[in-house]
C-alpha positions as CSV (number, residue, x, y, z in Angstrom):
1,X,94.4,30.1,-59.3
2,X,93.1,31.0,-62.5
3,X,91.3,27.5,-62.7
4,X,89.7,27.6,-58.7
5,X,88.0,30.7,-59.9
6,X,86.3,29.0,-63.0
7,X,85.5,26.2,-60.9
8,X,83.9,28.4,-58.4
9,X,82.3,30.3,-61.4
10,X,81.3,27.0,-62.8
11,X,79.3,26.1,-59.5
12,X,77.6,29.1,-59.1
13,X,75.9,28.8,-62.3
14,X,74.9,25.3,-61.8
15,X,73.4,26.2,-58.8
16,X,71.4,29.0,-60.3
17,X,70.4,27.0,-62.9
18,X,69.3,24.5,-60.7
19,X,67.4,26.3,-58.3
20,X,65.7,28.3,-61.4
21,X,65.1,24.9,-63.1
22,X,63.5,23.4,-59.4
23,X,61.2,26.4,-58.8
24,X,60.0,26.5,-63.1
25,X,59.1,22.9,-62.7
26,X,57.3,23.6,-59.5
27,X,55.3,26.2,-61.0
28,X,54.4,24.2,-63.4
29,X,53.4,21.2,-61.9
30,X,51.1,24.5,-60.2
31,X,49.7,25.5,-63.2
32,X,48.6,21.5,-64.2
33,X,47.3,21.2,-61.0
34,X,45.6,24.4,-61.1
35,X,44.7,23.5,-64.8
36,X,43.1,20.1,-64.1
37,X,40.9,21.3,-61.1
38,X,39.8,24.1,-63.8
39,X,38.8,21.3,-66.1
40,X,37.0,19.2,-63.7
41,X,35.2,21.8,-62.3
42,X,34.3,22.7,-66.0
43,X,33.4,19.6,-66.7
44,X,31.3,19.1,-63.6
45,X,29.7,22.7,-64.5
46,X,28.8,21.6,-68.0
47,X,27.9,18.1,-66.9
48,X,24.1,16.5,-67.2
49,X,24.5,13.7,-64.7
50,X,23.3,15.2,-61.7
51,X,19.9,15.9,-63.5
52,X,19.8,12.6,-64.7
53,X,20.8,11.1,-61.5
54,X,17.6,13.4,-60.1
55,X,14.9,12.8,-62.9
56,X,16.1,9.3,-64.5
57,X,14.5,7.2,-61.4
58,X,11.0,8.0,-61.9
59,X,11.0,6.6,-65.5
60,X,10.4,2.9,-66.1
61,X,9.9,0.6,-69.6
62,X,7.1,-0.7,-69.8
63,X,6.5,-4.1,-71.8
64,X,3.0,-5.6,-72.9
65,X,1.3,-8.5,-74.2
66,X,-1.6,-9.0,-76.2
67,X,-3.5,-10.9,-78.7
68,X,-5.2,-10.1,-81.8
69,X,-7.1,-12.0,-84.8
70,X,-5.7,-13.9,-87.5
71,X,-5.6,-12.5,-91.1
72,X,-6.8,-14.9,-92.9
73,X,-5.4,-16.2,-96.0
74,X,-7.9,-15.8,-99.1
75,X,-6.4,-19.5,-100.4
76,X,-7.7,-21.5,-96.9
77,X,-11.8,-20.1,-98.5
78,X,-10.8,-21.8,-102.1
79,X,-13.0,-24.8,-102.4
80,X,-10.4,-25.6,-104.8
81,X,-7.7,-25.2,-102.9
82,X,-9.7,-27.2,-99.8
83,X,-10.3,-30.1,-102.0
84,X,-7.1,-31.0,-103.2
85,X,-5.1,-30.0,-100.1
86,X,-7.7,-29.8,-96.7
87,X,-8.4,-27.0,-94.9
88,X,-5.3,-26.7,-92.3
89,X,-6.7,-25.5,-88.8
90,X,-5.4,-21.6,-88.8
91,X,-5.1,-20.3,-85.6
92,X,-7.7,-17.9,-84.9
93,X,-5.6,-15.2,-83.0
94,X,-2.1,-14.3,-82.7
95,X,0.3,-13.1,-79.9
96,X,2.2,-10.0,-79.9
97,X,4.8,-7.7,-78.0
98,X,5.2,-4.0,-77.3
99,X,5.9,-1.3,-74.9
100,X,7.4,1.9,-74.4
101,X,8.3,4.0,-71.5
102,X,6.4,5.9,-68.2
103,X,6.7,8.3,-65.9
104,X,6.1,7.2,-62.1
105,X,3.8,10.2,-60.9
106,X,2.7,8.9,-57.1
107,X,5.4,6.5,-55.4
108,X,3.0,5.8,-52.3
109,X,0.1,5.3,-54.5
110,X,1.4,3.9,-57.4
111,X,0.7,5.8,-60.5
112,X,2.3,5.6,-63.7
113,X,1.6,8.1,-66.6
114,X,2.4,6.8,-70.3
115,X,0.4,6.8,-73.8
116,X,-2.6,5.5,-74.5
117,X,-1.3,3.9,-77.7
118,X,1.3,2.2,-76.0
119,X,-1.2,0.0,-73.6
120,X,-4.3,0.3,-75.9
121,X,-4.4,-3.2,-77.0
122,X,-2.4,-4.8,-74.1
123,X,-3.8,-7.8,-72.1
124,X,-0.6,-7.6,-70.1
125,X,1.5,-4.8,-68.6
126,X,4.4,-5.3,-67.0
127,X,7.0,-2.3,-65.7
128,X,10.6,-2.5,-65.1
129,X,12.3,0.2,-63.0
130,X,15.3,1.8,-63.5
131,X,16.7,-0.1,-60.3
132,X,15.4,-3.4,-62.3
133,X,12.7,-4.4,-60.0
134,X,9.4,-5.8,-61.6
135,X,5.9,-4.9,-61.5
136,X,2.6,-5.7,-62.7
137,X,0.5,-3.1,-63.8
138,X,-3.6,-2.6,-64.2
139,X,-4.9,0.7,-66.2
140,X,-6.8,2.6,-64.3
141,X,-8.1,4.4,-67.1
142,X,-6.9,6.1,-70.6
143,X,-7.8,8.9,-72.5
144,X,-7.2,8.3,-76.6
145,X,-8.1,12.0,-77.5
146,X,-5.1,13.6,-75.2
147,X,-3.2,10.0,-75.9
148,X,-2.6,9.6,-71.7
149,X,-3.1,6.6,-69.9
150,X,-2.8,6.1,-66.3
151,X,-1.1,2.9,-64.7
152,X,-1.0,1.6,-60.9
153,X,1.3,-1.1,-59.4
154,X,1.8,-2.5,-56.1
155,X,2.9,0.9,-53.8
156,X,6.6,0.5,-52.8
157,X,8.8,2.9,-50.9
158,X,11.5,2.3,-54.1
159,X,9.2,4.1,-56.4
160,X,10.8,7.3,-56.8
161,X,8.5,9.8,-58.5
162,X,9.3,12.6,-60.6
163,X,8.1,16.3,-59.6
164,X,5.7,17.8,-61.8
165,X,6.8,21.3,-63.2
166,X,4.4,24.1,-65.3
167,X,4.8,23.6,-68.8
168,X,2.9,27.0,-69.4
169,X,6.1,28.6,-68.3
170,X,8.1,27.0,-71.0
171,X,9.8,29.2,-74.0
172,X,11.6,28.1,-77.5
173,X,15.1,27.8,-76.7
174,X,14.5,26.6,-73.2
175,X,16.8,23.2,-72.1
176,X,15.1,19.9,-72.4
177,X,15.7,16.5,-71.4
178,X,14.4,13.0,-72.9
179,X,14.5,10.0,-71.1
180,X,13.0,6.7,-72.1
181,X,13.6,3.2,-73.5
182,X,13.9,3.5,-77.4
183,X,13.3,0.2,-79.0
184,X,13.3,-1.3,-76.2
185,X,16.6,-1.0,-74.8
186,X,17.2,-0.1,-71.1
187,X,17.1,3.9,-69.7
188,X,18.5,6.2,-72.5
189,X,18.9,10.3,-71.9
190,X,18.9,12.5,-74.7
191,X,19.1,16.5,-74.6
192,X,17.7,19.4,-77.0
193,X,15.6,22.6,-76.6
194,X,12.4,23.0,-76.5
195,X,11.7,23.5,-80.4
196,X,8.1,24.7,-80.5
197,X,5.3,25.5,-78.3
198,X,1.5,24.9,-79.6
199,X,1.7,22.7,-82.4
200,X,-1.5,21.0,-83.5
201,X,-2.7,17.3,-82.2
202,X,-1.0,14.7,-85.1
203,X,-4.2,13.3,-85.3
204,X,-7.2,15.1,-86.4
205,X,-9.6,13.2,-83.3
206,X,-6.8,14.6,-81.0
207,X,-7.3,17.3,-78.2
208,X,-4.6,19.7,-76.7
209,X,-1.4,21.3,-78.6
210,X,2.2,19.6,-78.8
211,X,5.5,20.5,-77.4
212,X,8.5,20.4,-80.4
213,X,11.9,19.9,-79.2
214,X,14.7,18.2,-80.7
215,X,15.7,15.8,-78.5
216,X,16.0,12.8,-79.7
217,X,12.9,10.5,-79.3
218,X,12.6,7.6,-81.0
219,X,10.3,4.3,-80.5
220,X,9.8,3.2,-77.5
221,X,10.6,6.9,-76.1
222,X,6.6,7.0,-76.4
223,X,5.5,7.7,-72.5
224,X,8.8,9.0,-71.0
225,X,9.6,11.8,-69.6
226,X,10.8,15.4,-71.0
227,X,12.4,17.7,-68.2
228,X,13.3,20.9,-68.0
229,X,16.8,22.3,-66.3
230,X,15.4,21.5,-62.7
231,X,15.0,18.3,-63.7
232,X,10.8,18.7,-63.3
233,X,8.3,16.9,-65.6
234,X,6.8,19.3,-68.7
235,X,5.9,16.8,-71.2
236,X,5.3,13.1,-72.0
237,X,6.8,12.4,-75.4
238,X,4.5,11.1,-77.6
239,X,5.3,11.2,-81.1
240,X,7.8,11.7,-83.7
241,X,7.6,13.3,-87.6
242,X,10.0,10.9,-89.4
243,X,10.2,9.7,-92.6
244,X,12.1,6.1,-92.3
245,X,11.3,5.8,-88.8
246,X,14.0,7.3,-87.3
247,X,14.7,10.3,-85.1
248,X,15.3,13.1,-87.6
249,X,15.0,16.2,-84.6
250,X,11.8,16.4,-85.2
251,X,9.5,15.4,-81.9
252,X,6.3,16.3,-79.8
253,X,5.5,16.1,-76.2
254,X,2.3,16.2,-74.3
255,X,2.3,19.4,-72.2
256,X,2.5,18.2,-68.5
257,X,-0.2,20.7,-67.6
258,X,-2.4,19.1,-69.7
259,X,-1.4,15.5,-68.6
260,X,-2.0,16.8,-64.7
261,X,-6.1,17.9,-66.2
262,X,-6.3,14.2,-67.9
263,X,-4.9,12.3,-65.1
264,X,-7.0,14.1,-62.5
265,X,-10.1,13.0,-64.0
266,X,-9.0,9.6,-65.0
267,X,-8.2,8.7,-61.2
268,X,-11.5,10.4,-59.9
269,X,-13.8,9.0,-62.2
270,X,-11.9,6.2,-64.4
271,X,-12.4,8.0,-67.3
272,X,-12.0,11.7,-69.1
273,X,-15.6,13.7,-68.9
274,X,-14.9,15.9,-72.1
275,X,-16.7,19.1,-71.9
276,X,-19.3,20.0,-74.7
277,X,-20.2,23.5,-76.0
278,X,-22.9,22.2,-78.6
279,X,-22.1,24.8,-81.5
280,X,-21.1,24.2,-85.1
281,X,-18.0,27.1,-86.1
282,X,-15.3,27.9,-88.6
283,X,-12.7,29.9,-88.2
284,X,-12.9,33.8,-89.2
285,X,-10.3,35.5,-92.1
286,X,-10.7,38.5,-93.6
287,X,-12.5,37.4,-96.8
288,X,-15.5,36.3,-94.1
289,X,-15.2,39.3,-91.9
290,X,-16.0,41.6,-94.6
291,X,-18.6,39.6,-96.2
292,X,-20.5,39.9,-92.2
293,X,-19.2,43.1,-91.8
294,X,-16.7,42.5,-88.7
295,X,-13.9,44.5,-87.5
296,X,-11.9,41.7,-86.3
297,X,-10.3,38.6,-88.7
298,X,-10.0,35.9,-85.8
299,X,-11.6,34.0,-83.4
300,X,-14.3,31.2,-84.1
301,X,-17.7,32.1,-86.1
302,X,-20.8,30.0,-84.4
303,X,-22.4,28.5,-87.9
304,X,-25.2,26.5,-85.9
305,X,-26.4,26.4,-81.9
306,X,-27.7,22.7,-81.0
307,X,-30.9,22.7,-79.2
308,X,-30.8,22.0,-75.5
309,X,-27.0,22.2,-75.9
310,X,-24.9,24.5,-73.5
311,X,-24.6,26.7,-75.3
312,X,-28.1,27.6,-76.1
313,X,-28.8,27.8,-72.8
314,X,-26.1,30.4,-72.6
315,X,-27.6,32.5,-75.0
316,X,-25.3,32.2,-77.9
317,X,-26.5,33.0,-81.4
318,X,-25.2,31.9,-85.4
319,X,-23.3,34.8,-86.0
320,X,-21.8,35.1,-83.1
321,X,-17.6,34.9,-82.8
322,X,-16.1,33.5,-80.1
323,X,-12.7,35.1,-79.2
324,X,-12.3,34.0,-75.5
325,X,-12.8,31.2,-73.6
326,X,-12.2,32.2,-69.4
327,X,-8.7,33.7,-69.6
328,X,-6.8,32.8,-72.7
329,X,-7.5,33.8,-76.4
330,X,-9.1,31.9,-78.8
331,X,-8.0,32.6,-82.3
332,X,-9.8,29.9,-84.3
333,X,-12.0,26.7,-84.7
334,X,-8.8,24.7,-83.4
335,X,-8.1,26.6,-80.6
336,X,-11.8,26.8,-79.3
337,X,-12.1,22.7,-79.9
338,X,-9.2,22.1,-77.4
339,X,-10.0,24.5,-75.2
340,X,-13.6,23.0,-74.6
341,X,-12.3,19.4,-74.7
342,X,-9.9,20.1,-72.1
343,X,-12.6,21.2,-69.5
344,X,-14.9,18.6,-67.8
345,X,-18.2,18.4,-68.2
346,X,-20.6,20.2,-65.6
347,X,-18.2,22.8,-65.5
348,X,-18.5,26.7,-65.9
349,X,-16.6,28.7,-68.3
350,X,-16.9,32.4,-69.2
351,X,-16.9,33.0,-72.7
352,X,-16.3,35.8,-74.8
353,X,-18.4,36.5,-78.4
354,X,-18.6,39.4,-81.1
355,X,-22.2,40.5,-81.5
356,X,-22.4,43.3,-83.8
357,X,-19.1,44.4,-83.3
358,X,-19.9,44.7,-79.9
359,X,-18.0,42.1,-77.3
360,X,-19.6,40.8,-74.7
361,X,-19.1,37.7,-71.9
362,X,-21.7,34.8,-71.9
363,X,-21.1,32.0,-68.6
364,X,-21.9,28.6,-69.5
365,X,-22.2,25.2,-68.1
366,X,-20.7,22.3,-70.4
367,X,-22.6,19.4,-71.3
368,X,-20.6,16.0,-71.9
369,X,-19.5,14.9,-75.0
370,X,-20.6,11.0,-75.3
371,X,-17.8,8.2,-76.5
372,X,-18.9,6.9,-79.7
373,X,-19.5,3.5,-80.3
374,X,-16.2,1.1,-82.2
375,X,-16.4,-1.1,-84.6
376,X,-13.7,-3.7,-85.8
377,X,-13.4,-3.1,-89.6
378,X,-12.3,-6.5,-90.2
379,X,-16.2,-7.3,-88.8
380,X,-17.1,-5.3,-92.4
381,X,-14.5,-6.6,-94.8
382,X,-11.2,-8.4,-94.4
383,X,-9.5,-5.7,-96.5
384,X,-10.1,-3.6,-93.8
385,X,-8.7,-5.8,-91.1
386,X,-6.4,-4.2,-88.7
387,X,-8.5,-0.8,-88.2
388,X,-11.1,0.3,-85.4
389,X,-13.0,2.3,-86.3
390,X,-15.7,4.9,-85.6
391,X,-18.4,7.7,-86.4
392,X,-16.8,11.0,-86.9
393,X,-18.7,13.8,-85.7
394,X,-16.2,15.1,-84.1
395,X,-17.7,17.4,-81.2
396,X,-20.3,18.7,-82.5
397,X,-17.9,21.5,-83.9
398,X,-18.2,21.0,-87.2
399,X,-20.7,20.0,-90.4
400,X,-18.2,17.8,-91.9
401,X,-19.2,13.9,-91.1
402,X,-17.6,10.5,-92.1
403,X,-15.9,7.5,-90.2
404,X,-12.5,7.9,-88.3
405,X,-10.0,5.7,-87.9
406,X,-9.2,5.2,-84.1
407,X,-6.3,2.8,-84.8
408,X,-4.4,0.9,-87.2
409,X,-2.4,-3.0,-86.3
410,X,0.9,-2.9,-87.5
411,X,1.4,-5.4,-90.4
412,X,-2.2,-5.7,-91.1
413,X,-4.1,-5.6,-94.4
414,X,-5.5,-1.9,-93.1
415,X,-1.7,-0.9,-92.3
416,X,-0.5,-2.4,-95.7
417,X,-3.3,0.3,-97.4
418,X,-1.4,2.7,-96.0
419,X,-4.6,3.6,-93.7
420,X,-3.8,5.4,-90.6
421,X,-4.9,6.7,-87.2
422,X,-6.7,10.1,-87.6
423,X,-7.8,9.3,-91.1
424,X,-11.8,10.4,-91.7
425,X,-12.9,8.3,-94.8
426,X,-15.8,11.1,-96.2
427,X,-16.7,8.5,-99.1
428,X,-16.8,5.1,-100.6
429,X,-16.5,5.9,-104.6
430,X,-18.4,8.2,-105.4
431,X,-20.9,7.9,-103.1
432,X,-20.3,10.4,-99.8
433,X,-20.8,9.2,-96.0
434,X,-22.1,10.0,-92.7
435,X,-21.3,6.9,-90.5
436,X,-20.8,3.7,-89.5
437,X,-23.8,2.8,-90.9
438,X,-23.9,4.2,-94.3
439,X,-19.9,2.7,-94.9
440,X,-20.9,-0.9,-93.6
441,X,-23.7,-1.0,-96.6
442,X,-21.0,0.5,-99.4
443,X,-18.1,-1.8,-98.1
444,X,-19.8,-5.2,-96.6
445,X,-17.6,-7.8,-98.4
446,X,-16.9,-6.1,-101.1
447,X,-13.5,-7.5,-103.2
448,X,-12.7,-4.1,-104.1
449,X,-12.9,-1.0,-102.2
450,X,-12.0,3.1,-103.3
451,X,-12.0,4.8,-100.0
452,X,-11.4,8.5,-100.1
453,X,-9.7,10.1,-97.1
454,X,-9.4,13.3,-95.2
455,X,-5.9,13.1,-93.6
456,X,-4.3,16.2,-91.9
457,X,-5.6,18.5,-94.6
458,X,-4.9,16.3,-97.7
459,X,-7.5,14.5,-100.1
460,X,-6.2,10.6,-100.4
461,X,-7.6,7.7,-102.7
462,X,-6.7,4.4,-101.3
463,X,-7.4,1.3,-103.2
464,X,-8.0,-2.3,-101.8
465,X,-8.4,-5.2,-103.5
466,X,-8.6,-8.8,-103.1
């Protein structure tokens, strides 16, 4: 009897711990379930791929051809060397390869946006889609001082364009997206923040301020796109501050509001109709407000007006200090520069001056600023070979004069100097310059040249030699 009841006893608990066992592994096959559809919906929370899968279409690679002159080899001129061993027949020009990345702007149209300095020198264009489809492209026109350049291929109901957002909304710390083709590989995504707003143009010939963010951009991210969390355009990468050519978080975009301004005029008229003011200035400090007797420290100080200019016919004096251009504020030299080149010409801005501590509005109607004529440096002296360049006046802002490098071949004997886009050269020896003409006569064949250069705010010496 004794044993029946342990049995019985025996059973019962089994059963118990049975039923517990069944109804703990049931809640937790629960929680797992519950736990996984947490994770995915975290992950699908957290995830980019949905504003890729939005934004990515619209951005293509871009490949070019092109040809360019010979260097030639100082041995082939050697009557010495040409009497022992001939003079081989050196091809005159070479072929090369490039490209980088755009943004498809007009689908039924068939507008791309990229850099200029990524089709300057092409004689071919071709774009590749993110789909893999294949287009030839023709430049409808390009604009070196904002570095934008505007594409067209063959209209196609597959060309998905990208929506254009308002980059003068942007703040540091807002989400960004880069998407491009770095060193040529197919569509790559990087994310960051927007670093920066208003840095200065890289190049000293450049117009507009910069976008910083630390996305990674790299070559060939030149021309892509940088979006913001809705997945609209706010910038078109452009360049990168690196020291071994690398990413190092460290990149600037073109603000898309001033790439809508460019491209407008480049499909209108084919080209960019900079606005000119026709005023030398400098910026204002303290130092100089005391020595005029001002009450403010910023803004930019009008040195010179130039006759006939718009801005004598607007009735602005020397002494005057521009603080305002239409709506926004204008702080210095810089700031008034790009804020005149961004306008067209013909058109009619309001502008605010100091005049005896007194501040008054002035409306005038910009003249153009004329494209200066290019040379090929190699046309002066084969040390040179590699660089365009041109007279530097830039804008008719400013006394200081010289000639600018507009752009530098890579692996050429102007590259191998260490010469680079932006550069002024203010003087051959010791001798100073004011253009073209005056540097042709100081460097015409010479077999050794001292150049000294003006780059970003830095005095350089560069020495060539045969």
């Amino acid at each position: 009897m004794l044993n029946k009841k342990r049995i019985l006893v025996f059973i019962s608990l089994f059963f118990v711990l049975t039923t517990a066992t069944g109804l703990l592994f049931a809640k937790t096959q629960d929680i797992q379930e519950n736990t996984a559809q947490e994770r995915s919906q975290l992950a699908e929370l957290f995830s980019l791929a949905d504003l890729v899968d939005k934004s990515s279409p619209a951005v293509v690679r871009i490949a070019i051809k092109g040809k360019v002159k010979s260097q030639p080899n100082p041995f082939f001129d050697d009557p010495f060397f040409g009497r022992f061993f001939g003079q081989p027949e050196m091809p005159r020009e070479r072929e090369f390869g490039g490209g980088g990345s755009g943004v498809i702007v007009d689908g039924e149209k068939g507008y791309i946006i990229t850099n200029h300095h990524v089709i300057a020198r092409a004689d071919e264009i071709k774009i590749f889609t993110k789909d893999g489809d294949e287009y030839l492209a023709e430049v409808v026109g390009s604009d070196q001082g904002t570095d934008i350049a505007v594409l067209k291929i063959e209209p196609s109901e597959n060309l998905l364009p990208i929506s254009l957002g308002d980059s003068s909304l942007l703040r540091v710390g807002d989400f960004a997206l880069a998407i491009g083709a770095p060193f040529g590989l197919s569509q790559t995504v990087t994310s960051g923040i927007i670093s920066a707003l208003g840095r200065p143009q890289m190049t000293s010939d450049g117009f507009g301020e910069m976008i910083q963010t630390d996305a990674a951009i790299n070559p060939g991210n030149s021309g892509g796109a940088l979006v913001d969390i809705d997945g609209n355009l706010v910038g078109i990468p452009s360049s990168i501050f690196t020291r071994g050519g690398g990413n190092i978080g460290i990149g600037f975009a073109i603000p898309v509001n001033t790439v809508k301004n460019i491209m407008q005029q480049i499909i209108e008229f084919g080209s960019v109709r900079r606005g000119l003011l026709g005023v030398i200035i400098s910026d204002v400090n303290q130092e100089i407000a005391e020595q005029l007797g001002l009450d403010i420290s910023k803004g930019a100080l009008i040195q010179e007006v130039s006759p006939d200019s718009a801005a004598e016919d607007a009735g602005l004096e020397a002494g005057d200090v521009i603080v305002g251009v239409n709506e926004a504020k204008i702080d210095n030299a810089s700031e008034l520069r790009n804020a005149i080149g961004l306008k067209r010409s013909g058109e009619r801005i309001k502008i605010t001056v100091v005049r005896d501590n007194r501040e008054i509005t002035k409306s005038a109607k910009l003249g153009e600023l004329v494209a200066l004529e290019t040379m090929k440096a190699d046309e002066l002296n084969t040390l040179l070979a590699g660089a365009e360049l041109s007279d530097y006046t830039p804008d008719g802002y400013s006394k200081s004069k010289g000639v600018v490098i507009l752009s530098v071949e890579p692996n050429s004997n102007a590259d191998r100097a260490r010469l680079k886009q932006g550069d002024i050269i203010w003087a051959v020896g010791n001798k100073e310059i004011s253009n073209l003409d005056e540097f042709q006569s100081l460097t015409k064949d010479k077999d050794i040249l001292i150049l000294r250069v003006k780059r970003n705010g830095r005095q350089l010496i560069i020495q060539m030699r045969k």
